[in-house]
N, C-alpha and C positions, 0 to 999 in steps of 0.2 A: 274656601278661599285660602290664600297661601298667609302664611305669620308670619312678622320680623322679629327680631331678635326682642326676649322677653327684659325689660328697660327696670331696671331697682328700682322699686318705690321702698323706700322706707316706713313704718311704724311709727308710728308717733308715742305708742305704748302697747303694754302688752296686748290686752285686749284688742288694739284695730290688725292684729295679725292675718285674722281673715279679709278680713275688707284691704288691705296694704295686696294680699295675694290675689284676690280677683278686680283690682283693679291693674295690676301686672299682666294678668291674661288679657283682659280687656285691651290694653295701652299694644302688646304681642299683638291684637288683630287688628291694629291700627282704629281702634274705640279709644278716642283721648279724654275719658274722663278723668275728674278730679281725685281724688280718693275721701275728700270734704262729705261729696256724692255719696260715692260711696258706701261708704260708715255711715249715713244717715240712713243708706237702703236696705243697709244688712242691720243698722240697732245695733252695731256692737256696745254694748256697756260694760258696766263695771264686770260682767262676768262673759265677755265675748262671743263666742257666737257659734252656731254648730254647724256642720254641710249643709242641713235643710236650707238655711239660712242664709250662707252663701250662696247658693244653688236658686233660690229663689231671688234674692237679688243682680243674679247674674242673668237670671231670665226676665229681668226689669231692664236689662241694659242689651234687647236681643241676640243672651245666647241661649242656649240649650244646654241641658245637664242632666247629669245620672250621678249618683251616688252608690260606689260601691264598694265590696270591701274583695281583694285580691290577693294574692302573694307576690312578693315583687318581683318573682320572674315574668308574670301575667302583665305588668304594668306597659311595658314595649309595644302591644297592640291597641294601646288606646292612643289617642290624638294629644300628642301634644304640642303646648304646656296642659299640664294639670296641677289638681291642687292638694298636697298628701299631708294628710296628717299626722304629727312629728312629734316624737317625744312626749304624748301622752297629752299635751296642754298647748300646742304652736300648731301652725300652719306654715308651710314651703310649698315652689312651687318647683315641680318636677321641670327643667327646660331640656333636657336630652338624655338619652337612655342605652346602654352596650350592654354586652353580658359582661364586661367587667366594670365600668365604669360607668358615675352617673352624676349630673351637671344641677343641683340646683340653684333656686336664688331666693333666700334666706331673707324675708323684711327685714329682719334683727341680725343680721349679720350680712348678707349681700351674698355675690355667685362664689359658690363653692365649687367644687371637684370632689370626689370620693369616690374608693372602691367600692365596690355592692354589697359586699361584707360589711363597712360602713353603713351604707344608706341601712340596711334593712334593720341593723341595731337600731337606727334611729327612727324608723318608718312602721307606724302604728297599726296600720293594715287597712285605712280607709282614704281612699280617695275624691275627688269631683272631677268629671270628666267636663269640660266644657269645650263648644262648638259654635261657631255663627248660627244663627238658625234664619231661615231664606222667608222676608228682605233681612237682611241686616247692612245694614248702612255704617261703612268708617266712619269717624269726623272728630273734628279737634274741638277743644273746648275753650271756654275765657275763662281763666281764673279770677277769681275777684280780685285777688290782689298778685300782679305781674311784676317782674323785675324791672323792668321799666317803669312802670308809674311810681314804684319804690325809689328810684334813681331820681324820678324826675324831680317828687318831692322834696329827695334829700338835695337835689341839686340848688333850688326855691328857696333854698335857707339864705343862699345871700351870690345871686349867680354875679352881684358888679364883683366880691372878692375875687370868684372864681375867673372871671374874666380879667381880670387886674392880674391874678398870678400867672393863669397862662400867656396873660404880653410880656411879665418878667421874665418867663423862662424861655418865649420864644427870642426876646434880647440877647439872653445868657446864651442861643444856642447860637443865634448871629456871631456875639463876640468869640464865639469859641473858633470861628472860623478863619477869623483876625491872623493868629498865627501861619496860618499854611500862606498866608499872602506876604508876610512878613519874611518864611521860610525862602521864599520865592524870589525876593527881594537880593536878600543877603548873601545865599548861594549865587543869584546869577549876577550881579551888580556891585555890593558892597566889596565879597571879596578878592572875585576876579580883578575887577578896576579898583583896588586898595581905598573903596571913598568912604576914608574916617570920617569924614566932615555928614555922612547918616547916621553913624550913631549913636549922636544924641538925640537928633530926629524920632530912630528906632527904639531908644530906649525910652523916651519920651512917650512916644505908642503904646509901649508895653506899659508902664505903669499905671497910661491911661486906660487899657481896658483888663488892667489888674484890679485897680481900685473899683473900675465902674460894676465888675462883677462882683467883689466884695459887698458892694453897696445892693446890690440887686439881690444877692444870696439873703443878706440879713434880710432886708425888706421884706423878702416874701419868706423868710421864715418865719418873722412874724405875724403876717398876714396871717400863714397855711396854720400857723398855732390856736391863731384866734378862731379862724374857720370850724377846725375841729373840735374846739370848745361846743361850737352853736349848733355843728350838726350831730355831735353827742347830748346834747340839750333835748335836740328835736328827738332824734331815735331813738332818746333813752324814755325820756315822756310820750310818745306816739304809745310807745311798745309796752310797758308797764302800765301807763292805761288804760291799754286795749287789753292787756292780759288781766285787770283786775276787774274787767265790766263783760268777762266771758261766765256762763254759769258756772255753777257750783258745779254739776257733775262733771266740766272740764277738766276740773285738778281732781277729780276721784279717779281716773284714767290716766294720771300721768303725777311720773315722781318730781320732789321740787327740786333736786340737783341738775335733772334734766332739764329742766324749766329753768334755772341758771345757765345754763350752760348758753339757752338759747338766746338770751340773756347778752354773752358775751358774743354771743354771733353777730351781733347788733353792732358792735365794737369793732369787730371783726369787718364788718361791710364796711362801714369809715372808714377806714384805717386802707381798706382799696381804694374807695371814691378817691379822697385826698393822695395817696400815694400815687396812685396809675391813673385814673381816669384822666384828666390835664395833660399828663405825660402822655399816655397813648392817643390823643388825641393830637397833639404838638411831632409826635412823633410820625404820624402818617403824611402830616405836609413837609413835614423835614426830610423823609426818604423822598417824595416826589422832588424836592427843592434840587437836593443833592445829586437827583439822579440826571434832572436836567443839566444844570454842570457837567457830571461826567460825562454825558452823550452828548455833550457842544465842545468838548478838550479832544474825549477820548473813547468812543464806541468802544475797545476791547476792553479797557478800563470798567466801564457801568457794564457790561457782558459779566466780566471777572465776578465781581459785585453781587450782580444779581442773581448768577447762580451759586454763589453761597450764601444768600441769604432763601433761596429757594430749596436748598439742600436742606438748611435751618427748618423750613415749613415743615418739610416734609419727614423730618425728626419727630417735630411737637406735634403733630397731629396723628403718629401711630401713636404716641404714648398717651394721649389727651383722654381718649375714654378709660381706661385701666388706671390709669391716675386719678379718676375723675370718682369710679368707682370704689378705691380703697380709700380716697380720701372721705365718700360718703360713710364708708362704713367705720372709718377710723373715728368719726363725728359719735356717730349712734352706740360705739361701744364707749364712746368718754362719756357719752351721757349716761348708758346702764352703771358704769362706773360709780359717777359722781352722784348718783341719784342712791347707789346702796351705801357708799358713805354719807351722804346727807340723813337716809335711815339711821344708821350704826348712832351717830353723832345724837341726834334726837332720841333715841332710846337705849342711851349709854346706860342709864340705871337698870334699866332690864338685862341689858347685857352682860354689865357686871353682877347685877344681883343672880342671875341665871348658871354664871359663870361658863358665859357663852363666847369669851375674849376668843379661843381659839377656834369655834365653829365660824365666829363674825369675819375673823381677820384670814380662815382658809377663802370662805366665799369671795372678798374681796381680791385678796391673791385672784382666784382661778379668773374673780373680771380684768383685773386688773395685767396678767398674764394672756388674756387674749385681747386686751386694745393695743397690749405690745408687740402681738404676732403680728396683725395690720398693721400696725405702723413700723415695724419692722421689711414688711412686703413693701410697704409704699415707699421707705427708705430708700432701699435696696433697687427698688423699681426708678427711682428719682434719682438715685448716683448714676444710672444705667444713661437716663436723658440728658442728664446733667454733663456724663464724660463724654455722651456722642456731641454733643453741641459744643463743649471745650475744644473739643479735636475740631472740627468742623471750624472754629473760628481760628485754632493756632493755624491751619494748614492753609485758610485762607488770608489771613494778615501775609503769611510767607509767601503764599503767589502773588499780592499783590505788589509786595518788596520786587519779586521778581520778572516780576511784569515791567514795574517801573526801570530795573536794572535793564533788562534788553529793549526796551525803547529807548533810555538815552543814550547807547553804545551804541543802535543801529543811527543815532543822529534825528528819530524822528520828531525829539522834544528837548529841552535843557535837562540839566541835573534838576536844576531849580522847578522849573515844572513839572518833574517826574514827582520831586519830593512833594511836592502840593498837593498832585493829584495822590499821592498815598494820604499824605492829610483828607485830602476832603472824601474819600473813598471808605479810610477808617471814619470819619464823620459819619457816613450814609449807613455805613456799616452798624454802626455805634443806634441810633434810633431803629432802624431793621431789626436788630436783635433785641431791642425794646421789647417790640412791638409781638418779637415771638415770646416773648417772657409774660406778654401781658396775657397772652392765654391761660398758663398759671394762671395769673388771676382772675384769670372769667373764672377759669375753675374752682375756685375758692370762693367768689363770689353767687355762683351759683348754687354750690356745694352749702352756703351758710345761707342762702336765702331761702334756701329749701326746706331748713328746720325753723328761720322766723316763716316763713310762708303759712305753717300747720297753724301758728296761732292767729296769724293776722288772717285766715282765710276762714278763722273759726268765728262764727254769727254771736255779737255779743248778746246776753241774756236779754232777755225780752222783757221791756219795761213801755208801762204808758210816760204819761207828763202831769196827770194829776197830781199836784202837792200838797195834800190835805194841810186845813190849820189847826183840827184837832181830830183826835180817833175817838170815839165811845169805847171801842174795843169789841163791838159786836161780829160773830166771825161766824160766818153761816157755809157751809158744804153741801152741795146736790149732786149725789149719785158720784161723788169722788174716786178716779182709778188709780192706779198708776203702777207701772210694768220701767223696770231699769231697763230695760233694750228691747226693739221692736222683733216682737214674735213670740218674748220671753214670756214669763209667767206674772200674774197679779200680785204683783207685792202690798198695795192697797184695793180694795174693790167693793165699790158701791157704796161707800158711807157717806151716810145724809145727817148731820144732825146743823143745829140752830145754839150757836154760845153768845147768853145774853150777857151785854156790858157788866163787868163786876162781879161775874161766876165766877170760880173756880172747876176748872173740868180737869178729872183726870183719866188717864190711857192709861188701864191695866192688861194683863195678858203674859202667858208663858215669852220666854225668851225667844227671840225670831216672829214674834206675830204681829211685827208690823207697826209696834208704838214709834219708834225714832221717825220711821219714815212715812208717817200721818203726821208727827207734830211738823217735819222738813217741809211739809206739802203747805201747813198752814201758816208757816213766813213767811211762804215765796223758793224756800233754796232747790226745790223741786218745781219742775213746773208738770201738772195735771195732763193723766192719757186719757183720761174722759172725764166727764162733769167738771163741775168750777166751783172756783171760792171768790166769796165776797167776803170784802172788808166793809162793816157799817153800811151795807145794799152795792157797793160796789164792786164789779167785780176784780179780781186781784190783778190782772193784767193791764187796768185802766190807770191804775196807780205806780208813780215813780218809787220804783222798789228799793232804793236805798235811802228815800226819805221817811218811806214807812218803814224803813226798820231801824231807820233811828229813833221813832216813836215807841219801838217795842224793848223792854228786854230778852236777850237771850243767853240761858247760862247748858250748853252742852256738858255729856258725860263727861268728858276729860276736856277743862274748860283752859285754855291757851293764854296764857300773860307776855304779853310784851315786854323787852328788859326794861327798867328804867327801876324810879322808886313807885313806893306802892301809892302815893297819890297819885303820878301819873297812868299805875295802872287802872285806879279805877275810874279816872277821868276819861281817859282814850282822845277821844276826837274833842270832846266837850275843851280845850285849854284852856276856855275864862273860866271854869266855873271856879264858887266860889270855897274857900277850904272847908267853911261851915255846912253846904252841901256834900262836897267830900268826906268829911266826918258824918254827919246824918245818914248816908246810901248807909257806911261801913258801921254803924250803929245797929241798923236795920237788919243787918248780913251777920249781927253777932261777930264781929270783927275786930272791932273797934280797942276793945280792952287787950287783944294780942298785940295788935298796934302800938298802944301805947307804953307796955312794956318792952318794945325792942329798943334797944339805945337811939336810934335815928326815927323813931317814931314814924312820919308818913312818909318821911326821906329814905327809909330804908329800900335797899338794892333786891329788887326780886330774883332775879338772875334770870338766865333765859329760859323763856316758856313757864316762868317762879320755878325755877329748881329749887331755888334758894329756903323756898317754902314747903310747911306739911301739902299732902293731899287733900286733908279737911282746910287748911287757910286758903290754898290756892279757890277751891270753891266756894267758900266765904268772899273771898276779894274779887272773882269772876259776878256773882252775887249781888255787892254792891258797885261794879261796874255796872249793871243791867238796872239799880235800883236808878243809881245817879242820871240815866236819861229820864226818869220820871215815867216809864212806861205805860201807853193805854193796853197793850199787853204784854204779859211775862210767861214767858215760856221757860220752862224745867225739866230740862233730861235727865232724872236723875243727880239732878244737885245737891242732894242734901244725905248723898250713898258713902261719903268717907267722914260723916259727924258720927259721933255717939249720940245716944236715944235725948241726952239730956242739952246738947247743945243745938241739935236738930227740933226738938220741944222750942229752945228759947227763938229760932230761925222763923218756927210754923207762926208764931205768939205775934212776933212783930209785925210779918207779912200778910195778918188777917186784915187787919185793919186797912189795909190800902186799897184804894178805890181804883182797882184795875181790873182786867181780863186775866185770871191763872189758867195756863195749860200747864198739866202736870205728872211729867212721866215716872211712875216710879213703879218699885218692886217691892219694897218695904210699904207694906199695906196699909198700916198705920198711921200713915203721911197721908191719905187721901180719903179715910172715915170721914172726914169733914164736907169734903168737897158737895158741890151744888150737883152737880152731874159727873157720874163716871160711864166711862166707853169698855168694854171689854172687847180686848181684838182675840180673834184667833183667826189664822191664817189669813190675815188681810182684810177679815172682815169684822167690823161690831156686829156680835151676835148677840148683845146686853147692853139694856141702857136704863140708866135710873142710876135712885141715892143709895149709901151702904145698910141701910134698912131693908129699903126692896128690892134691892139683888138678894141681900142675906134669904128675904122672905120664898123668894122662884127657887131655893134651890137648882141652879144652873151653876154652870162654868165661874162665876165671883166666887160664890161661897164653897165650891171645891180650892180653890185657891186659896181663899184666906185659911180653909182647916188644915189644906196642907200647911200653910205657914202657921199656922198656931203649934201643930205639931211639931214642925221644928224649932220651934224656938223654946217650948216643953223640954222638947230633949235639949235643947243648950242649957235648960235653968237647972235639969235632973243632973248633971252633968256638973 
C-alpha cells in the first residue's frame, strides 16, 4: 500500500527513541496510533529497546519486519521509511534515499537533510525494515487526552467571564466603526455645506465613544486578568498533580528541566486561550459582518478585500507545516537543554570537585549551540512569512486607496463614501488578518499541547482505596519478578519470602544484584512483572499507596532534603507535629547533639537538596524524617554508608528497640549480624536465606562475602 509523508513524533526521552520511530512508520502507513501505545508495546525502559524489540512490537501493530545489518549503499532497495540505527545508542528513521543525499526524521531532533558521507558517519550498520502485512487495516485513534477536551476544560473555568469579555470586545469592535461614519458625515456634509453648527454635535460623538471604549478596554482588562489567574490555578494544579500521581519509573525516563519546561508549556497554552481564542472567534463574525457591508456599497470593493485576504491564506498555510516542525523541534532541543543544566546545577559539587567546569560547560555549549541553529531556521523561515504577508498587506491597503480614488473620480460614489468604504474595508481587513495570524497560534498551541499531552496521556500509578488504620508491618512476597522493560532481562526473579511484624530483614549481595530494586518493589515504587506482594495479607495494589507510605519510613542511598530549616526537614508533610517529636525522630538518627550545636539549632538553613550539610548529617536528618512518621516499616538503602563505625554503632543501639518492620540494604556487613533474616541476592535471585550463624554455617555465597570483607578491612587495619 502506498505511504504519506513520515509526520515527527517526538521523544519524550531518551529511551522512547525507538518506540517515537516506529510509531512514525506506523502514522507514514496511515496506522494512527499513540506512541503511549506504543512504548507500552515495545517496554522501552530505563535502558531502551533493541530492533528485536521494535520489530516485534511493530508486528503487534500489523506490520512485518526483518532486521538487518547492510552498508548504506544497500539501504535504497529496501521499502521505505525504515528504522536505522544511529550513533551507536538512538534510533532515526530513514524517509528518503539518493546516492548523494539522504532525508531523515530524527525524534530528538526532527527531519533533517544530509549528505551520504554524513548519514554513514552517523549510521550504525543496522536496520528494521518494516511493511503492512495483508490484512492490515489504516485507522486513526482517540487519544485520551485531546486538544479539545483540554480547551474545553480550560474554557469551564468560568465561561459567564469569557462570555462577558467577548460582548466587550465585540462592542469595542462596533465603536471602532463609529469613525468611518463620522468620516462620511464631515467629508460630504459638514464641509462642503460649511454646517459648523455639527461640530459639537461631532465632537460630542467622538468623546462619547472615546470614553465608552476607554471604559470597556479597562473593564475587560480586568476581567481578562482575573481570568487568567483562574485558569493558571486550574492548569497549574490539573498538571502538577497529574505529573506527581504518575509512577516512579516515569521520572526515571525523563530529566526534570524537561519536565519544567512542560511545566511552562501550560503557561504557554493560557496565554493563547485568553490572547486568541475570543479574538479568533469575534473575528470570524466580524469578517462576515464586514464583508456584508462591502457587498451592499460595493461588490469590487469586498472583491478587492477578499482577494487579499485569500493571497494572506495562501502565504500561512505553505509555511504552516515547516513552521510547525522547527517549532517542534525548537521545543525538544530547550528541553535537552534545560534538563543538562538542571543536571549540571544538581551535581555542582561533582563537578567542581571533578574539575569538570570545562567538560560541563563544552556539552552545554554544543546543546545549547544546536537549539540555536533551530531557532535560527525558524527565525529566518518566520521573517520570510512575516515579509510576504507585510508586502501583501502594504500593496493591498494601496489598492484599496486606489480603488476608492477611481470610483469617486468616475462619480460612482462621494469622496465621503469612498473614504468609509476604505474604513470599513481596512476594518474587514483588520480581523481577516487576525484570523490568518491565528494559525500561528494553532501552531503554538498545538506544538505545546504536544509535550503536556506525553504526561497527561501517561496512566497515573496504580493505586486501590484501602486506607489502613494501622500496619503490623508484615510484608509477604510470592514468586516476585520484575524486568525494567518488556522483553528485557530479570532484574528480580522468583523471590518468595514471609517478613514478620518487627523483623529486621536485610538484602546482601555483590553490587548490581538486585538489592535496591527488591527493597523498590517492597514500597510500591515498582510495580511487580509476576507474582505479588502483600501488605499485612493484603495485596499491595488493593491499598492507597501514598497513604501506606506515609505509614512507612524510607531513607534511600543519597537521601534528598527539601530547603528549608532542618525541623522542617524532618517534619515534611507532618506540619503540626510537635517539636518534642521533632527532637525525639532526631535523637534516634543520632542527630540531635549536631543540631544543637549549630547556632540556629532546628532553625538552621539546610540549603538545597542539604548541601549546606555533611553526607553523614544529611543521612542522619533523611533518618529522623522517616523515624518522625512513626513507621510500621522502615526501609534502609544503605543509610548508615557516610557514618563512621562508632556513630553508625550509636544509630544501630537506638533503632533496636523500635517496634517496626527493618528492611535493610547494606554492604557493610556488620550492620546486618544482627538481623532476624537475611536475603542474599545474586543476579536477581535469593539464592540464601537465614540468620548470620547459618549462612556463616552452609558455607555459600554469605560467608564468601563476609571473608572477603574481613580481608579488607585486615588490610585497611595492616595499613
Amino acid at each position: 500500500m502506498s505511504r504519506g509523508r513520515v509526520p515527527v513524533v517526538s521523544q519524550a526521552s531518551a529511551p522512547d527513541c525507538g518506540a517515537a520511530c516506529v510509531t512514525m512508520v506506523l502514522h507514514a502507513y496511515g496506522r494512527r496510533v499513540p506512541m503511549r501505545e506504543v512504548r507500552e508495546a515495545v517496554g522501552s525502559g530505563r535502558d531502551g529497546a533493541s530492533l528485536r524489540r521494535l520489530r516485534e512490537a511493530a508486528e503487534g501493530f500489523g506490520m512485518e519486519g526483518r532486521s538487518l545489518r547492510l552498508p548504506p549503499a544497500m539501504l535504497a532497495d529496501l521499502a521505505l521509511p525504515l528504522i536505522a540505527h544511529w550513533q551507536g545508542d538512538h534510533y532515526v528513521v530513514v524517509e528518503r534515499m539518493s546516492e548523494r543525499r539522504v532525508r531523515i526524521v530524527d525524534p530528538a531532533g526532527g527531519r533533517r537533510r544530509m549528505s551520504m558521507d554524513d548519514f554513514t558517519k552517523g549510521y550504525s550498520g543496522h536496520v528494521l525494515e518494516l511493511v503492512p502485512a495483508a490484512p492490515f487495516r489504516p485507522g486513526d485513534y482517540r487519544p485520551t487526552a485531546t486538544l479539545g477536551a483540554f480547551l474545553r476544560r480550560l474554557i469551564a473555568v468560568a465561561p459567564g467571564t469569557l462570555a462577558l469579555v467577548a460582548g466587550m470586545s465585540l462592542l469595542l469592535q462596533v465603536a471602532g466603526l463609529i469613525p468611518a461614519g463620522l468620516t462620511k458625515v464631515i467629508v460630504d456634509e459638514v464641509i462642503p455645506d460649511g454646517r459648523t453648527d455639527l461640530l459639537p454635535l461631532l465632537a460630542a460623538g467622538i468623546a462619547a465613544v472615546a470614553v465608552t471604549q476607554a471604559v470597556l478596554l479597562l473593564v475587560r482588562g480586568l476581567m481578562v486578568a482575573g481570568l487568567q489567574a483562574r485558569m493558571d490555578e486550574r492548569l497549574g494544579s490539573d498538571f502538577v498533580g497529574h505529573l506527581l500521581s504518575l509512577p516512579y519509573a516515569f521520572f526515571q525516563r525523563r530529566l526534570s528541566g524537561d519536565l519544567l519546561t512542560r511545566i511552562e508549556s501550560t503557561l504557554t497554552i493560557r496565554k493563547v486561550v485568553t490572547g486568541r481564542l475570543v479574538a479568533t472567534v469575534l473575528d470570524g463574525g466580524l469578517v462576515i459582518g464586514y464583508l456584508v457591508v462591502l457587498l451592499a456599497i460595493s461588490p469590487p470593493f469586498a472583491l478587492l478585500a477578499v482577494l487579499a485576504s485569500l493571497l494572506r491564506l495562501a502565504v500561512v498555510l505553505t509555511f504552516y507545516r515547516p513552521l510547525r516542525e522547527l517549532m517542534a523541534r525548537d521545543l525538544v532541543a530547550n528541553g535537552q537543554t534545560q534538563g543538562f543544566v538542571s543536571q549540571v546545577l544538581v551535581g555542582v559539587a561533582t563537578v567542581k570537585a571533578s574539575g569538570a567546569e570545562e567538560s560541563a560547560f563544552g556539552r552545554w555549549r554544543t546543546l545549547y549551540r544546536q537549539q540555536l541553529a533551530i531557532s535560527v531556521r525558524n527565525e529566518r523561515l518566520r521573517a520570510l512569512n512575516d515579509g510576504l504577508l507585510g508586502a501583501i498587506t502594504a500593496v493591498s491597503s494601496l489598492g484599496l486607496i486606489w480603488l476608492a480614488a477611481a470610483l469617486a473620480l468616475s462619480g460612482s460614489m462621494t469622496v465621503g463614501t469612498a473614504l468609509a468604504l476604505v474604513a470599513v474595508a481596512t476594518a474587514f481587513l483588520q480581523p481577516a488578518n487576525s484570523l490568518m495570524d491565528s494559525v500561528e497560534q494553532i501552531q503554538i498551541l498545538q506544538t505545546e499541547f504536544g509535550r503536556v499531552q506525553d504526561v497527561v496521556d501517561a496512566d497515573p500509578e496504580r493505586s486501590g482505596s484501602l486506607v489502613p488504620e494501622r500496619l503490623t508491618g508484615r510484608l509477604t512476597l510470592e514468586d516476585v519478578s520484575f524486568r525494567y522493560s518488556t522483553g528485557g532481562p530479570l532484574a528480580v526473579s522468583g523471590v518468595t519470602v514471609d517478613v514478620q511484624p518487627g523483623q529486621k530483614v536485610a538484602l546482601v549481595g555483590h553490587t548490581g544484584a538486585g538489592k535496591s530494586t527488591l527493597g523498590k518493589l517492597m514500597i510500591g515504587l515498582y510495580a511487580t512483572s509476576g507474582g505479588r506482594i502483600l501488605l499485612d495479607g493484603v495485596p499491595l495494589e488493593q491499598y492507597d499507596l501514598p497513604a501506606v507510605r506515609r505509614r512507612m519510613g524510607v531513607v534511600l542511598q543519597e537521601p534528598f532534603l527539601f530547603s528549608g530549616s532542618i525541623r522542617n526537614a524532618i517534619a515534611l508533610h507532618q506540619t503540626d507535629l510537635p517539636q518534642e517529636a521533632v527532637e525525639e525522630a532526631a535523637r534516634a538518627a543520632a542527630i540531635h547533639d549536631d543540631i544543637a550545636a549549630m547556632p540556629m539549632g532546628y532553625g538552621t538553613y539546610v540549603g538545597e537538596g542539604g548541601n549546606a550539610l555533611s553526607g553523614g548529617q544529611r543521612q542522619r536528618l533523611a533518618l529522623a524524617r522517616a523515624l518522625a512518621a512513626r513507621p510500621a516499616i522502615l526501609f534502609l538503602d544503605e543509610a548508615t554508608s557516610h557514618l563512621d563505625s562508632e556513630t553508625e554503632r550509636r544509630v544501630e543501639d537506638n533503632l533496636r528497640p523500635l517496634r517496626c518492620t527493618r528492611i535493610v540494604i547494606a554492604h557493610r556487613l556488620s550492620t546486618v549480624q544482627d538481623a532476624d533474616l537475611i536475603l542474599v541476592l545474586h543476579q536477581g535471585q535469593v539464592v540464601e536465606v537465614g540468620t548470620h550463624e547459618e549462612l556463616l554455617d552452609r558455607d555459600g555465597r554469605y560467608r564468601t562475602l563476609v571473608e572477603t570483607q574481613l580481608v579488607s578491612d585486615r588490610s585497611l587495619a595492616g595499613k
